[in-house]
C-alpha positions in Angstrom: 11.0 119.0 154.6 12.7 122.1 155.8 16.3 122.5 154.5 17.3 123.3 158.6 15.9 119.8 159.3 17.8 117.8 157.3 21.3 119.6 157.5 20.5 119.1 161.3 19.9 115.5 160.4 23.2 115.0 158.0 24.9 116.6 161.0 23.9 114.9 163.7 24.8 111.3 161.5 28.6 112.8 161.5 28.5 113.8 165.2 27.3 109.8 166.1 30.2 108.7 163.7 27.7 107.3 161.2 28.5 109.4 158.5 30.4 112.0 156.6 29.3 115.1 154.7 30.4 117.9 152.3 29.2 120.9 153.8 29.1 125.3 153.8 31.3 125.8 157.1 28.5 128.4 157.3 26.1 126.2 158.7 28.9 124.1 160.3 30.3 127.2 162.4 29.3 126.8 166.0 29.7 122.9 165.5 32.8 123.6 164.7 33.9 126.0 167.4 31.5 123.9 170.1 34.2 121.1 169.2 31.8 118.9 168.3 32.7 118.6 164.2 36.2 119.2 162.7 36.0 121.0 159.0 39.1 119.3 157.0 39.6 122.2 153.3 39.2 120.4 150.2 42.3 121.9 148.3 42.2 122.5 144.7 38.4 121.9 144.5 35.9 124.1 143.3 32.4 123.0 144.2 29.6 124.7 142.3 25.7 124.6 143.3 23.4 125.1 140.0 20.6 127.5 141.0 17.6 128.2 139.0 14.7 130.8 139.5 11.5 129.2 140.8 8.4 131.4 140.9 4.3 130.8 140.8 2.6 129.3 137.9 1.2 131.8 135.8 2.3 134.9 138.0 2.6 138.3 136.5 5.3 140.2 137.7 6.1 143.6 137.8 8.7 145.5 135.7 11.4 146.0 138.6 11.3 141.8 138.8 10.9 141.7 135.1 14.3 143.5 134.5 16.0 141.6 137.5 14.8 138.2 135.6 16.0 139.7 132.3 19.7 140.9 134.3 19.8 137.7 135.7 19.6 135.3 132.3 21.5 137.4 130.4 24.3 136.7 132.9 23.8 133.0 133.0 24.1 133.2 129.1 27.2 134.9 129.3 29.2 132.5 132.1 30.6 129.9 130.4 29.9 126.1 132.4 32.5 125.5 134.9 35.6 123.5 134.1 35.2 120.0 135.2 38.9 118.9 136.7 39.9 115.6 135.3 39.4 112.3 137.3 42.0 110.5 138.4 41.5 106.8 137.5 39.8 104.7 140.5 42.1 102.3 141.4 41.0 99.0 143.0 42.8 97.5 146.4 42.1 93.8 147.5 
């Protein structure tokens, strides 16, 4: 599945009221401006996407991407894990 189908998909479930998403306001931007979706900030919340490096099985690379690799885990090794805010305690309503 493409990644532009389903954030289409996700989208289109909020604009028929059948769902709500967290979202980039990147891909949200002309929804936004068309009126059709309204973005509300999430304050005080920082949202972090883990990425990894995905190549071919067994592929030999060259030394420009060899270095960039190399560049690349030594700064992964050197950013310390993001700081997980503390949950507040669910309460229950009847």
């Amino acid at each position: 599945m493409r990644t532009g189908t389903w954030i289409q998909t996700m989208k289109e479930a909020v604009v028929l009221g059948s769902s709500i998403s967290i979202m980039p306001v990147r891909v949200l931007r002309n929804d936004i401006e068309q009126g059709r979706l309204v973005a509300i900030p999430i304050r005080g919340c920082t949202l972090v996407r883990p990425l990894g490096i995905i190549h071919r099985r067994r592929k030999t690379f060259n030394q420009a991407t060899r270095t960039f690799l190399e560049l690349l885990r030594q700064e992964a090794a050197l950013e310390p894990p993001p700081a997980q805010p503390p949950r507040p305690p669910l309460s229950r309503t009847r």
